[in-house]
C-alpha positions in Angstrom: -29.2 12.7 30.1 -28.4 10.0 32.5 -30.4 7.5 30.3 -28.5 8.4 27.5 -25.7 7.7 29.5 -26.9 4.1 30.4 -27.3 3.1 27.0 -23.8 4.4 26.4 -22.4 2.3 28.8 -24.4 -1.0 27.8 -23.0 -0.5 24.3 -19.4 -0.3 25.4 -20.1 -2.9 27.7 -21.2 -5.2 25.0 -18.8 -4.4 22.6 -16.1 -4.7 25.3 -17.6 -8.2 25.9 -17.3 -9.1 22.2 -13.8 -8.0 21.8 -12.9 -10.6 24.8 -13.9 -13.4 22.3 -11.7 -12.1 19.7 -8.0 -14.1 19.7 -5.2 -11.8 19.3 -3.5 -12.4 15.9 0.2 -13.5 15.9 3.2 -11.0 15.7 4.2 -10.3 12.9 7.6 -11.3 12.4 8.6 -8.3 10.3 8.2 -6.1 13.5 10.0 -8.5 15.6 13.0 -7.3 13.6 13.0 -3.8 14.9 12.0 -5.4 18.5 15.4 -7.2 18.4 17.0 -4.1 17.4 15.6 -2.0 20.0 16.5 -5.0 22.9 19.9 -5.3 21.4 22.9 -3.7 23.4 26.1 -3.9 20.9 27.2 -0.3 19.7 27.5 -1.6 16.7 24.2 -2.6 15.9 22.5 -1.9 12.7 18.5 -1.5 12.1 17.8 -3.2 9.3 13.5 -3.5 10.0 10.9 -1.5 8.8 11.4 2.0 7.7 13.8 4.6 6.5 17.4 3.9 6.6 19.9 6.4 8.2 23.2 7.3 8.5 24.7 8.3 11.9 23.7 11.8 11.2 19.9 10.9 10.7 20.5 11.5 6.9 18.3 9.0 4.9 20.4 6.9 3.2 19.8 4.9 0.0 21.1 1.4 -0.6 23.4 0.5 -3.6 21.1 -2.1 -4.6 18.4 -0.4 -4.2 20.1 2.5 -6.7 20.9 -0.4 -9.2 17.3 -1.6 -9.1 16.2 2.2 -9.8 19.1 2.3 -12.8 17.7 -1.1 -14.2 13.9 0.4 -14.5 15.2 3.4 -15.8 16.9 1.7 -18.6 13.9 -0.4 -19.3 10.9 1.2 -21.0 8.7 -2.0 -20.7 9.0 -2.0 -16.9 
């Protein structure tokens, strides 16, 4: 059991050790949206990042343009 537990231990180790070499990949700036929100202090804030959009109720709520887009592939069969 305990040698089993060594060659546990060298695998994470060497794994860890190959991780270390691995450069973190940039933020992505579609997240940094919802970062600003969250950072922002104004009552009057709106989220407009990633995700669901809601009313002050937590209703979802669905944009006009977004509605319009739906009524514009509704009306076109080729779409």
């Amino acid at each position: 059991m305990a040698a089993l537990r060594g060659v546990s231990c060298g695998r994470i180790r060497s794994m860890s050790s190959w991780y270390r070499q691995v450069e973190p990949a940039p933020k992505d700036p579609i997240l940094g949206v919802t970062e600003a929100f969250l950072a922002d202090h104004s009552p009057d804030k709106v989220n407009v990042g990633v995700g669901a959009y809601r009313d002050d109720n937590g209703k979802p709520v669905v944009l006009e343009c977004v509605r319009e887009a739906e009524r514009r592939i509704a009306g076109n069969m080729n779409m």
